[in-house]
C-alpha positions in Angstrom: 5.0 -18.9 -72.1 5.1 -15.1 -71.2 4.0 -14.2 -68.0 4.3 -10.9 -66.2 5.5 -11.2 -62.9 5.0 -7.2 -61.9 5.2 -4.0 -63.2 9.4 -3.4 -61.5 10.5 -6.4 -62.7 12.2 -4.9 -66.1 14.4 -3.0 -64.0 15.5 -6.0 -61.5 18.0 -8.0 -61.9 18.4 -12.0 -61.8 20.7 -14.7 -61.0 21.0 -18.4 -62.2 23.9 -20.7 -60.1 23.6 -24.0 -62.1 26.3 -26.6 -62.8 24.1 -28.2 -65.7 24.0 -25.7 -68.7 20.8 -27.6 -69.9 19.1 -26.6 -66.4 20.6 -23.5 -66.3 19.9 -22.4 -70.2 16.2 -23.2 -69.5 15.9 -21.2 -66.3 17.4 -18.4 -68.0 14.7 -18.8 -70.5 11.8 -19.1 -68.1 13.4 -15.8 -66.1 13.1 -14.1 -69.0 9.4 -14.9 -70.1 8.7 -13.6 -66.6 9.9 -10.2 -67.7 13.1 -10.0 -66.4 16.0 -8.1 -68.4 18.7 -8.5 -67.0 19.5 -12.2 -66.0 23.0 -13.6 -65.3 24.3 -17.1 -64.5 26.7 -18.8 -62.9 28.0 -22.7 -63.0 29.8 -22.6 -60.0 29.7 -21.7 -56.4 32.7 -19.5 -56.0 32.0 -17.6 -59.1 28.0 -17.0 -58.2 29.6 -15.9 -54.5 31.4 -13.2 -56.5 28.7 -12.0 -58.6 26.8 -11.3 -55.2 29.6 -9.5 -53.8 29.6 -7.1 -56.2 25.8 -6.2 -57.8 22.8 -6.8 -55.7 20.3 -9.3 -57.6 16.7 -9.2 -56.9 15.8 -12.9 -57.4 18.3 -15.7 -57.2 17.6 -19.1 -58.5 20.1 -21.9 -57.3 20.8 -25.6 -57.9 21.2 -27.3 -54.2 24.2 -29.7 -55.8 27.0 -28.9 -57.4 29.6 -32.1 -59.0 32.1 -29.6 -59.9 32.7 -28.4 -55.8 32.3 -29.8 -52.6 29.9 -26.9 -51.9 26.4 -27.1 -52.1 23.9 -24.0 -52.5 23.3 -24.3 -49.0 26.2 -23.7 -47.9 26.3 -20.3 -50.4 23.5 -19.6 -48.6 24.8 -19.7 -45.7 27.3 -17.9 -46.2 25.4 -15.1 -48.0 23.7 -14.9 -44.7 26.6 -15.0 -42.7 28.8 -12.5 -44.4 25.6 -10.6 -44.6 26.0 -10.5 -48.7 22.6 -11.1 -49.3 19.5 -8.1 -48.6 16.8 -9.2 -47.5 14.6 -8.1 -50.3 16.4 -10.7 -52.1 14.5 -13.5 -53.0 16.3 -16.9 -52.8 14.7 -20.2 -54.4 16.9 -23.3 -54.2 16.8 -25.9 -57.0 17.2 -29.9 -55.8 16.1 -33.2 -57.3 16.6 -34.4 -53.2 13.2 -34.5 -52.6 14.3 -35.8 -48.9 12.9 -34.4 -45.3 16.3 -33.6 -44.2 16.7 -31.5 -47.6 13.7 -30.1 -46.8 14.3 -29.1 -43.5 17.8 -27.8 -44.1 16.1 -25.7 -46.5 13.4 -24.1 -44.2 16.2 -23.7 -41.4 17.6 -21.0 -43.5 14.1 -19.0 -44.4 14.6 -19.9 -47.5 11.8 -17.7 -49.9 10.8 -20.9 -51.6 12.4 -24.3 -52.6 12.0 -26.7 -55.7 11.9 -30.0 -56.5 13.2 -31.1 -60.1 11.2 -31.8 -62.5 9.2 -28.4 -62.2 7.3 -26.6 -64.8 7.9 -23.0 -65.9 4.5 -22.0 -64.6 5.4 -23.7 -61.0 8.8 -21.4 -61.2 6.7 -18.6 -61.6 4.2 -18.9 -59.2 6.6 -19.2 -56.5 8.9 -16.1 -57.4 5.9 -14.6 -57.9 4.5 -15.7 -54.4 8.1 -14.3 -52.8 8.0 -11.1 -54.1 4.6 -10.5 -53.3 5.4 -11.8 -49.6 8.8 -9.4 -49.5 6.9 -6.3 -50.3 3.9 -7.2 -47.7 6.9 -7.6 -45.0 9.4 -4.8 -46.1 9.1 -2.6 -43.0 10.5 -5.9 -41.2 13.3 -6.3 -43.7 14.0 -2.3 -43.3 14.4 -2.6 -39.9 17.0 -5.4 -40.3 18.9 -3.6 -43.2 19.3 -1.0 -40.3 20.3 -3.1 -38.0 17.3 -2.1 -35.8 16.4 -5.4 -34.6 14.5 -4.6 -31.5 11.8 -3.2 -34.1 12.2 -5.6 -36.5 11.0 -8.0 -33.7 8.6 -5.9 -32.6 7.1 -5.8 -36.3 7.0 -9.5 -36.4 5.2 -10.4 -32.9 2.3 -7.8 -33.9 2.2 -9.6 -37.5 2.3 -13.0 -35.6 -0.6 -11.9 -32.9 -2.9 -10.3 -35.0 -2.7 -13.1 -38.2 -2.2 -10.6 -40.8 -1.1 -12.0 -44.0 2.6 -14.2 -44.1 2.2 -14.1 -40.0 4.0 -17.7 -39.7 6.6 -16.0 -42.1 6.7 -12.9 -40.1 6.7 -15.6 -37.1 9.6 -17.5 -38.6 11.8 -14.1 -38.6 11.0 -12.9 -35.5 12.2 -15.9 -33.4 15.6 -15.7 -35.2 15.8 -12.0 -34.5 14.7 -13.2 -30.9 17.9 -15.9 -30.6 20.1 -13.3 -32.0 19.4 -11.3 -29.0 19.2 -13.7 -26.2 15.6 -13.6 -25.9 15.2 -17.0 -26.2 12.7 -17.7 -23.8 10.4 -15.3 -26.1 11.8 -16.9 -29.2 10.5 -20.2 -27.7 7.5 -19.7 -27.3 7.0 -18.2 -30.7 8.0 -21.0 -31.6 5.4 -23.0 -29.4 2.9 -20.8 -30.9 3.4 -21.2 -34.1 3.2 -25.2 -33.7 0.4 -25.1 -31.7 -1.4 -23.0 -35.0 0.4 -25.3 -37.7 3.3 -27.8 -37.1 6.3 -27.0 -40.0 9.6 -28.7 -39.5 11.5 -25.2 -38.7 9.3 -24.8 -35.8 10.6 -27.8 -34.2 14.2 -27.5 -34.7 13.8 -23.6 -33.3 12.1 -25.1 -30.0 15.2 -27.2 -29.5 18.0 -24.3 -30.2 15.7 -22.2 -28.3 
């Protein structure tokens, strides 16, 4: 298989965090095919933790369980998030073979760009990095506005995305009522939140409505 993702993928970089080397040596392979040059990998946590510290990775593929840690890729996540590690051009797609709703929602509580369910085929991989990029670039003046800490206009991006449907507007909605929370506007936040149930019920709309 040789797809193309885009045109700037040659000169992006990629990340595999994999425990199995079986897994990992195959999603390495199907990175590649995609057109990326540069791909590195990981088999644990704390190691894939440093490689982010240091080099900023354009799409990162991780496995949600890890035998060798008592970390999980959520919590790297998480972390990435927290310590503010990880851009937000990044694309992040988590790996499981948990195909459970609490997996699931976990997942979606932490925007996740896309998640996986083991077994997958190259061309499902592909379609969903490709999907992510595509969506990052369409929402990029909202993620500029939150690399510069300019969150009052990254909010206001989102609502106008939101109100006038324009393409990845539950995405767009999804950002803004974090943004929202962060700055103690929750009674806005919730009803985003509302909103965006009352237009199409997804399991991260709930759980916002309750921490809203």
């Amino acid at each position: 298989m040789s797809l193309q993702l885009d045109r700037e993928v040659v000169t992006h970089h990629a990340l595999v965090v994999d425990a199995n080397p079986t897994s990992r040596s195959v999603l390495l392979q199907n990175l590649r095919s995609f057109g990326f040059q540069s791909v590195k990998q990981a088999n644990r946590i704390i190691d894939a933790r440093d490689m982010l510290e240091h080099r900023k990775y354009d799409v990162v593929v991780c496995d949600y369980h890890f035998d060798n840690g008592d970390e999980s890729g959520q919590d790297l996540l998480e972390e990435l998030r927290r310590e503010q590690m990880l851009p937000y051009s990044t694309v992040f797609v988590m790996v499981t073979a948990e195909a459970t709703y609490a997996k699931v929602a976990e997942a979606a509580e932490s925007a996740l760009d896309s998640y996986l369910v083991k077994p997958f085929s190259a061309s499902t991989l592909f379609e969903r990095v490709k999907e992510a990029r595509q969506r990052k670039r369409m929402l990029k003046d909202i993620f500029e506005a939150l690399e510069a800490k300019d969150f009052e206009l990254a909010a206001k991006l989102c609502l106008e995305r939101f109100e006038h449907k324009q393409m990845y507007w539950l995405y767009a909605a999804r950002i803004g009522a974090e943004i929202l929370l962060t700055l103690k506007r929750n009674a806005e936040a919730r009803r985003l939140y509302d909103a965006v149930i009352a237009a199409k019920t997804v399991p991260w709309a709930k759980l916002g409505v309750a921490r809203a």
